[in-house]
N, C-alpha and C positions, 0 to 999 in steps of 0.2 A: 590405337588411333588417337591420335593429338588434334584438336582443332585450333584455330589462329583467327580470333573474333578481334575487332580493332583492339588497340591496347585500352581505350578508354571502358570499354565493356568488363573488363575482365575485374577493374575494380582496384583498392589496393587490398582487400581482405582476401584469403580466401578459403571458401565454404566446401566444396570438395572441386574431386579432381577431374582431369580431364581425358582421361584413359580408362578402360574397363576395370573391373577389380581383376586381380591376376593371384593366381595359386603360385607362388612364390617358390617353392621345392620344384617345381616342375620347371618353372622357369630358370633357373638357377643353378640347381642340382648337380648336373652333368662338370658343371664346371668348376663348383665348388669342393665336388665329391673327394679331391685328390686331397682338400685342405683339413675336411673334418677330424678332429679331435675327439678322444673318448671323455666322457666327463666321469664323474664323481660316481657314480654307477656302471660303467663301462657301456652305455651310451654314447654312439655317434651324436653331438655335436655342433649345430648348427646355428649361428652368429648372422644376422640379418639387421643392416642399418639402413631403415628407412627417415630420407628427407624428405620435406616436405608434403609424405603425401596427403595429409589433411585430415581425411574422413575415416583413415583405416580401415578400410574397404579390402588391401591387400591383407592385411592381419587377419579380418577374419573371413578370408577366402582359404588363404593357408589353412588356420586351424580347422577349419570345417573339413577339406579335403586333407588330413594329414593321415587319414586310418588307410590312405588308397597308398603309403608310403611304409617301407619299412620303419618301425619304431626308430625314434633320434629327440634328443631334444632338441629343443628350437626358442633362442631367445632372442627377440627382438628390440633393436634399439631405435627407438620413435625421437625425428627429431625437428621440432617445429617452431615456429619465430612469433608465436603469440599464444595468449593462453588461453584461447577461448578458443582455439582449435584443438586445443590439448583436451580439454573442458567435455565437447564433444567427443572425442574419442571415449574418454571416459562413461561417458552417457551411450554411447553405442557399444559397447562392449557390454556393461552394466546390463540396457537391456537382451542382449545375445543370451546370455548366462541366464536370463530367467525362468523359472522352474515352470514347467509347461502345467503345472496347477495353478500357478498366477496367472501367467501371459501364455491364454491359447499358440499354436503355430500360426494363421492368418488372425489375429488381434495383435502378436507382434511382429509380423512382416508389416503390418498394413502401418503401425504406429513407427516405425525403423523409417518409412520412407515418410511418413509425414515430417518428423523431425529432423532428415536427414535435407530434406530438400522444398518444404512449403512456408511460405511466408506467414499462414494462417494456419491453424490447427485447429480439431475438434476439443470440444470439452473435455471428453475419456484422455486424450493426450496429455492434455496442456495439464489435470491434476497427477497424471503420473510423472510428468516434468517435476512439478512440486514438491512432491514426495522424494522422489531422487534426488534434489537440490538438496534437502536437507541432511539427505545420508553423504552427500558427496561435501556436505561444510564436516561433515564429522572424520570423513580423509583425510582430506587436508589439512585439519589441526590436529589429530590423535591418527600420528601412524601407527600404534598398535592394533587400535580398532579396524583402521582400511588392512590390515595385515591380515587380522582374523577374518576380516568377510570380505576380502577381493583380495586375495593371494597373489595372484597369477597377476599384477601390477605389483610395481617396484617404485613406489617414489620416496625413495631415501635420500636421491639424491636432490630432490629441490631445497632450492634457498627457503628462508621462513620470511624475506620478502615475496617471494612469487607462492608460496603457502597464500599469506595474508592476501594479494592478490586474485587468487584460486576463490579464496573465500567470499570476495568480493563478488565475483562473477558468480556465482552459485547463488547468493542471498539476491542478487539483480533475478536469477532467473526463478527464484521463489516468489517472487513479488506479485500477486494475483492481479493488479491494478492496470488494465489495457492501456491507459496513456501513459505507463510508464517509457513503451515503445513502439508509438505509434506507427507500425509497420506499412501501413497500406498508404500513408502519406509521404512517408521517408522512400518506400519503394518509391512511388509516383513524379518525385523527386529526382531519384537517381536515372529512373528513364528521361526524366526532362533532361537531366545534365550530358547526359550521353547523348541523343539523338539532338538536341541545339535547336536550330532552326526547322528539323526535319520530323518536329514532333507530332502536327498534324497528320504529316504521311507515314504514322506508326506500324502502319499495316503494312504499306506499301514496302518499308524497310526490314521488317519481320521476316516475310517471306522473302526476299533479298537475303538475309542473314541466314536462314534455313535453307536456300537452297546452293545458296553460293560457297556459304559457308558451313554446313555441316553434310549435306546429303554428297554434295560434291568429294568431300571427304571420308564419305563409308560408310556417317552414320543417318540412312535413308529409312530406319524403321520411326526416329522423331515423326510424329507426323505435323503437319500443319497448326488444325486444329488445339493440340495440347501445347504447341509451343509456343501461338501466341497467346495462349490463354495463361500461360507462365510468363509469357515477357509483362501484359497488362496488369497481372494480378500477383504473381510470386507465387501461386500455387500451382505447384507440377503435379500432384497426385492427386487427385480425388478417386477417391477408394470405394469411399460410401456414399449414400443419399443421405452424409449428414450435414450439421452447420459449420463451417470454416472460417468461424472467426473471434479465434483470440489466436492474439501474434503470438508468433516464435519467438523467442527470447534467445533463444540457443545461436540468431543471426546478429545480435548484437554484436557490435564491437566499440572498444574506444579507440579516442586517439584526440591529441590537440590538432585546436587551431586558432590562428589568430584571429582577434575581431578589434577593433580599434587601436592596432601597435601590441599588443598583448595576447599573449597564451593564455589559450581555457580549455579547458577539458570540454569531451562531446563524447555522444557514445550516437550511434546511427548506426547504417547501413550503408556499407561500403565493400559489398561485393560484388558478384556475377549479374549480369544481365544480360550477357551474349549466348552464349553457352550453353547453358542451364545443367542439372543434375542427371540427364537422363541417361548420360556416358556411362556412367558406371555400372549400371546393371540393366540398362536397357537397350543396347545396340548388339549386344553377342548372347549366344546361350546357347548350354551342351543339348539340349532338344529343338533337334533342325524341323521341327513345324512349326513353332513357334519364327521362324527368320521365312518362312515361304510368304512368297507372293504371287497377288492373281493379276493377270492384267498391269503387271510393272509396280503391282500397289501394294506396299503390305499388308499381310491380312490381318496382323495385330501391331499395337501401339506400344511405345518404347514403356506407357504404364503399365500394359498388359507382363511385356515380358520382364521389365524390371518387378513385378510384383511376383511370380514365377520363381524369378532367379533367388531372391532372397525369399522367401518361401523357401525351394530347396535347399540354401547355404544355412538354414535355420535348422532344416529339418537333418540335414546330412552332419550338422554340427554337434546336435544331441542324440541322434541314433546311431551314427557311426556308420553309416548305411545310404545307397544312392536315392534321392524323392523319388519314390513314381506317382503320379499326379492319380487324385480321384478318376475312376471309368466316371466317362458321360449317365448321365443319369436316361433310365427304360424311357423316358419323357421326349429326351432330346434323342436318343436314337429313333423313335418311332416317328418322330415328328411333330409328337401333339403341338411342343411348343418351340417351332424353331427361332433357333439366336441368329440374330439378325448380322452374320459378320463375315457379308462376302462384298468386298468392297467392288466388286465389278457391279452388283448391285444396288449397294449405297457409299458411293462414294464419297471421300473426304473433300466439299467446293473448297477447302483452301487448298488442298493438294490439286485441284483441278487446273488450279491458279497456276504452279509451277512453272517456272521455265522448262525443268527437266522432272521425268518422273520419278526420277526420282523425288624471435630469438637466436637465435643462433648458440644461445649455450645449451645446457644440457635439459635434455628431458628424462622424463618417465618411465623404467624398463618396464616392457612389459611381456611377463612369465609365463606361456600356457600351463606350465605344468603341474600349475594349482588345481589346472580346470579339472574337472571327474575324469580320471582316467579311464572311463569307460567309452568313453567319445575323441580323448584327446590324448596324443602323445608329445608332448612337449617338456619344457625344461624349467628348473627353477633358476631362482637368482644366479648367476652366472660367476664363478669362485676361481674360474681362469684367472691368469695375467692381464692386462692390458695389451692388446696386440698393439707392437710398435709402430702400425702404420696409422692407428686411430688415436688422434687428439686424447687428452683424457677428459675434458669436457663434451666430447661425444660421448665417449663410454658411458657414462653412465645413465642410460636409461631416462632422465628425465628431462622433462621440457622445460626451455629458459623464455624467459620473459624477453621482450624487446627491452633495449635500453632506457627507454622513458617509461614512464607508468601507464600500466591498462588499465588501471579499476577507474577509470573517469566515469561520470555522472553524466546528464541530463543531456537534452536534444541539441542535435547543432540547429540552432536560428537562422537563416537566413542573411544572407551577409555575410559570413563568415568567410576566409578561405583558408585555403588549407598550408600548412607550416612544412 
């Protein structure tokens, strides 16, 4: 499912996408079956170039679900028009791979979606950001190091412009100091610019935009509640009863603009606001109680099941194995303590509201076949030809920078417009 929020919402960055994560062999397979090639092993062979998808939400739906497929390698060519979407790929992937003696399975689903899609983060987050920032400046300048400890990437082929670059954005997002990017003002901003005149009636446009535009379109498990509470605030998940506030840095981006006849560098916030994150792992899921509804209403929130779905895609990525969810605890089946989640009895008042009741050059290869063969069947560096129908600046796996420079600095002012 695609949604089509005004063009002004959608931003000119973008932060992820706008379609469910998709198992990629499944989708694809049948038709590409006739083309696959043995490689270097006598492995089937499987060549996948993804544009623009952003967040690599398809990458690793693939590799999670690859054990439900016969053995193949599988290399994929990621290819995206700034580098701070590359950046994030990196950092999601990075933490997938985490060794479940560091990162429990719900400590790293629950921190997957905060970084993947809230303006604000927890403390425990934002210092594993830090720490990653640092390993991830040591990629980008020492490929033999990113060789040794993340295999299963391929950036050989970037420039040592968009390196330097890389590095930049990384040291931006090690930066501890909350005004470096003040998120909660620069959001606040971005909805001012967007809604104009209509910024009073925020509410009233919210729910307009959820129902006309997303529920009408399929995705009816968004609920109300959480979706304005993302358009006002940037934060789509709250997971815990904890505190949510130091910015994401990972939503940065640059880019000039002019302010008095002259170019300057900005770095802000110039993404999504119609939309939101919830698409990707909150509107679908292989467990049909989680999509049931009572009274027209769903009985869970797109938080609910997108926390669920990557849960699973975390837990099926390191077992090789389908999630079956913890039984209800003796508690909840006897009743002592029941969970309050039948919406015909506490209903969502915004859902009541309703009308209805509902770069372009090259990037980063990136290799499963590093990952532990115990979970994963994929492929290394890719030692084929060039298929003559793909550019060779696709080929190769890595992401290219836009034509002007990303590592810009400091806030856009006020005033300012854009070049």
């Amino acid at each position: 499912m695609t949604t089509a929020a005004g063009s002004s919402s959608f931003g000119t960055t973008c932060w992820w996408g706008f379609s469910p994560a998709l198992d990629l062999q499944r989708e694809c397979l049948e038709s590409s079956m006739a083309h696959l090639c043995l490689s270097q092993d006598d492995l089937p062979e499987l060549n996948i170039l993804l544009v623009g998808s952003v967040d690599g939400r398809h990458v690793l739906r693939t590799m999670s679900q690859a054990h439900r497929w016969l053995r193949r390698r599988i290399n994929f060519y990621i290819v995206e028009n700034n580098l701070e979407a590359l950046g994030r790929q990196l950092l999601f992937l990075s933490l997938a791979l985490e060794s479940p003696e560091k990162l429990g399975l719900q400590e790293k689903s629950e921190m997957f979606l905060e970084l993947l899609g809230n303006s604000l983060i927890r403390s425990p987050t934002a210092a594993y950001l830090q720490e990653k920032s640092d390993l991830f400046i040591r990629y980008a300048t020492d490929p033999d190091f990113q060789q040794r400890h993340l295999g299963a990437v391929d950036m050989s082929a970037l420039k040592f412009k968009e390196r330097d670059q890389l590095e930049g954005i990384f040291r931006f997002w090690r930066n501890p100091d909350p005004q470096a990017f003040p998120i909660a003002r620069l959001w606040d901003l971005r909805v001012r610019q967007y809604l104009g005149t209509r910024y009073d009636a925020r509410r009233g446009v919210c729910d307009w935009d959820l129902t006309m535009k997303l529920h009408e379109r399929g995705a009816r498990a968004v609920g109300g509640r959480e979706f304005s509470r993302w358009r006002d605030t940037g934060v789509a998940f709250e997971l815990r009863e904890g505190v949510y506030d130091v910015p994401n840095k990972t939503l940065a981006s640059g880019r000039f603009l002019r302010h008095k006849g002259e170019l300057v560098p900005a770095r802000g916030y110039w993404g999504d606001i119609g939309t939101g994150p919830y698409l990707l792992f909150g509107i679908e899921s292989e467990e049909p109680s989680l999509l049931r509804t009572v009274n027209g209403i769903p009985a869970k929130s797109a938080q609910e099941i997108s926390l669920y779905n990557v849960t699973a895609l975390f837990h099926e990525l390191a077992a090789r194995a389908r999630y079956t969810p913890p039984p209800p605890t003796s508690e909840a089946v006897s009743g002592a303590a029941p969970a309050q989640e039948n919406p015909a009895l506490n209903p969502d008042p915004d859902l009541q509201n309703h009308i209805s009741p509902h770069p372009r050059s090259r990037l980063p290869r990136a290799c499963p076949d590093s990952l532990p063969a115990t979970w994963l069947h994929s492929s290394a560096a890719l030692q084929e030809p060039i298929p003559p129908a793909l550019p060779p600046a696709l080929l190769l796996l890595q992401h290219g920078a836009c034509p002007d420079p990303r590592a810009a600095a400091g806030i856009c002012p006020q005033g300012y417009t854009d070049h």
